[in-house]
Residue frames relative to the residue before (quaternion, step in Angstrom):
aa qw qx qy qz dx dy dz
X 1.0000 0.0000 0.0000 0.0000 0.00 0.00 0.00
X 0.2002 -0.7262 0.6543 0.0674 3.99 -0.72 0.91
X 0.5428 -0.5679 0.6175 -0.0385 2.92 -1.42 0.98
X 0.2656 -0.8675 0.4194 0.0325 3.54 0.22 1.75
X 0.6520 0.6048 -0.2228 0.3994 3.10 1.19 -1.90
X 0.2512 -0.8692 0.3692 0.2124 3.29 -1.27 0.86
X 0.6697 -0.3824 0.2509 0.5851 3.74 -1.14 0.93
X 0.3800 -0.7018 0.5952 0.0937 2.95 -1.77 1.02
X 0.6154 -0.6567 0.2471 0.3591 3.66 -0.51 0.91
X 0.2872 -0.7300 0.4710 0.4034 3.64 -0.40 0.49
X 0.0975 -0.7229 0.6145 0.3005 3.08 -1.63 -0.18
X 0.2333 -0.7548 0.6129 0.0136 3.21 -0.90 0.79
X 0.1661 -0.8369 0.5167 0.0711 3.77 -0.85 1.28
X 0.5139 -0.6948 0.4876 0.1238 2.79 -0.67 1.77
X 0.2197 -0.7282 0.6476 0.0450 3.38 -0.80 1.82
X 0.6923 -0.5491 0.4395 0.1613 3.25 -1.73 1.44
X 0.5129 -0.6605 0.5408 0.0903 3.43 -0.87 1.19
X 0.3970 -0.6624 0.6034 0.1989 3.31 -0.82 0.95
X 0.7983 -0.3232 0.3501 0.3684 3.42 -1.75 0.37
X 0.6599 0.4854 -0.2474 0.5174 3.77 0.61 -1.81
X 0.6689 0.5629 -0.2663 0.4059 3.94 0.14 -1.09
X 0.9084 0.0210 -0.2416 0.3406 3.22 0.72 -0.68
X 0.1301 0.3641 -0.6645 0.6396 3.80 1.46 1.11
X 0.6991 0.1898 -0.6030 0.3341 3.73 -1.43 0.21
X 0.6178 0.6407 -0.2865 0.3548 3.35 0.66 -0.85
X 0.7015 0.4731 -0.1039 0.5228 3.37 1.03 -1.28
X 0.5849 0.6298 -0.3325 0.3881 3.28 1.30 -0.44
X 0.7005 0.5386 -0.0476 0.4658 2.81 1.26 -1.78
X 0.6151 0.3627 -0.4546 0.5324 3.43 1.19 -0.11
X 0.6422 0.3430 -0.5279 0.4373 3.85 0.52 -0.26
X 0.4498 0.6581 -0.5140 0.3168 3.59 0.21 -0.64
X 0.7085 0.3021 -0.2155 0.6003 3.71 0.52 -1.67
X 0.5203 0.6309 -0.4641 0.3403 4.26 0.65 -0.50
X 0.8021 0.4776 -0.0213 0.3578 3.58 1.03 -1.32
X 0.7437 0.2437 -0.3405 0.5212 2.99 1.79 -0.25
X 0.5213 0.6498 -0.4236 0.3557 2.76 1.43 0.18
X 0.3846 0.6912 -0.1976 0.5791 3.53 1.71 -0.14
X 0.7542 0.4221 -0.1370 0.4840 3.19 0.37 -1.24
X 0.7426 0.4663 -0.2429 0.4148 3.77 0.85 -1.24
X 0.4134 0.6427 -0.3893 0.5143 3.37 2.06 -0.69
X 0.7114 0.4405 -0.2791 0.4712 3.36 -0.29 -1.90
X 0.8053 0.2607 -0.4224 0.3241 3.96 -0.15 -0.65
X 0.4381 0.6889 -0.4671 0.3395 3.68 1.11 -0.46
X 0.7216 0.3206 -0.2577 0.5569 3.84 0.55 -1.64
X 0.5652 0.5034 -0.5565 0.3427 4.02 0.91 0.10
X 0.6526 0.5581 -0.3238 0.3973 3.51 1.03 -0.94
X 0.6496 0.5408 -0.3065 0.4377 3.49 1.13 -1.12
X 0.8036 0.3477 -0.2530 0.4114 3.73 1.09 -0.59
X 0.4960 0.6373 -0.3355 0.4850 3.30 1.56 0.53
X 0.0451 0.7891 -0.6122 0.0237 3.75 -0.39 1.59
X 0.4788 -0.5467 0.6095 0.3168 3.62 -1.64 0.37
X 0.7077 -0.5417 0.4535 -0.0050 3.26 -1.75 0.49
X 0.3782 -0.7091 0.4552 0.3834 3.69 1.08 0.69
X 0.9148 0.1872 -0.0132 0.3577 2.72 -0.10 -1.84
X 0.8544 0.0781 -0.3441 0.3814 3.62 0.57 0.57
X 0.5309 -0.8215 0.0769 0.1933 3.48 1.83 0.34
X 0.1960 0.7401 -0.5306 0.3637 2.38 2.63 0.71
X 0.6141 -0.3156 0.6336 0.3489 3.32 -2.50 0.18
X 0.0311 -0.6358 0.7706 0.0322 3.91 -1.13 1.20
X 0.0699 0.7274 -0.6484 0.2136 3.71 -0.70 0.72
X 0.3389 -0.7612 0.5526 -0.0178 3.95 -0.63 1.28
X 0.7005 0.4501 -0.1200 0.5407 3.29 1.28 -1.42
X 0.3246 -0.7150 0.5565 0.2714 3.61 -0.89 0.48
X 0.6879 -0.4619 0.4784 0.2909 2.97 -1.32 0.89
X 0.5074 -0.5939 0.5827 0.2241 3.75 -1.11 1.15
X 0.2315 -0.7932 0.5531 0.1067 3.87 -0.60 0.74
X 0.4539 -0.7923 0.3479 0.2126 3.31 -0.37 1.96
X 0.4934 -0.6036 0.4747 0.4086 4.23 -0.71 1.55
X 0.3295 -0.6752 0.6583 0.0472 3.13 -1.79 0.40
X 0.6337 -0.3139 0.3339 0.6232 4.08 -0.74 -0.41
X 0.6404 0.6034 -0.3725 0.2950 3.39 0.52 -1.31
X 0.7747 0.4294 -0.1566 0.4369 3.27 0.19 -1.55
X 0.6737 0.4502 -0.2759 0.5171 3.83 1.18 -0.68
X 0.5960 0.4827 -0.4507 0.4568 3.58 1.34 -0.18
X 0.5766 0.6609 -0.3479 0.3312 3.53 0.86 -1.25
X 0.5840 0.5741 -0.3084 0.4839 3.69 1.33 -1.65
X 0.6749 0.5629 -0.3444 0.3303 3.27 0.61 -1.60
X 0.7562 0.3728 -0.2689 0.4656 4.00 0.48 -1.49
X 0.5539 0.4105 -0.5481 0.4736 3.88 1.02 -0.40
X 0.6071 0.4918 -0.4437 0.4391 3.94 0.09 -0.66
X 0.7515 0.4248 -0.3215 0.3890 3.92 0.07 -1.10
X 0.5887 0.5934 -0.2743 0.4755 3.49 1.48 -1.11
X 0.5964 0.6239 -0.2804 0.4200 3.73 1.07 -0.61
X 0.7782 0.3611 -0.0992 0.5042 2.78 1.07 -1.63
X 0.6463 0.4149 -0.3435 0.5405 3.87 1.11 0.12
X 0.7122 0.4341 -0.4953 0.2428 3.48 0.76 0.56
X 0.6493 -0.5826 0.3019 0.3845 3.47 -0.87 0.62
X 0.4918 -0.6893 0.4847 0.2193 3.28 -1.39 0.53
X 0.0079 -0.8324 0.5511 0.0573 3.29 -0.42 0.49
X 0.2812 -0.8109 0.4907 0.1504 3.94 -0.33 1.14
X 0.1792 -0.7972 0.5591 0.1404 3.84 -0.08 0.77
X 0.0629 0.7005 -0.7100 -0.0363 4.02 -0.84 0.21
């Protein structure tokens, strides 16, 4: 005899992340936060950057977006972790 009915979905309970797991976690979301930032800011730099008829230098007013470093991806990181570690308070 076979058994028509079909497999019931599993569930599976997501076990709590230690401390280390999620700073990596948070990291990794500024990491992708900053370049994703960064790839913005140089696109409208490229788009506003024109060449010179008549000798074909690069003529460009705007500066060039300066490419993040650790620094600037750590800073994202503690404003993101600092968000997420502050208490909630419910106003009514």
């Amino acid at each position: 005899m076979t058994n028509n009915f079909p497999k019931m979905p599993e569930f599976k309970v997501n076990q709590s992340k230690n401390g280390y797991e999620i700073r990596s976690d948070v990291l990794g979301m500024a990491k992708d936060f900053v370049e994703k930032e960064y790839s913005m800011k140089f696109a409208g730099w490229e788009m506003s950057a024109k060449k010179d008829p008549v000798t074909g230098e690069l003529i460009n007013t705007v500066a060039a977006p300066q490419f993040p470093g650790l620094e600037q991806i750590l800073e994202t990181a503690e404003k993101m972790y600092g968000f997420v570690n502050q208490s909630t308070t419910t106003k009514k």
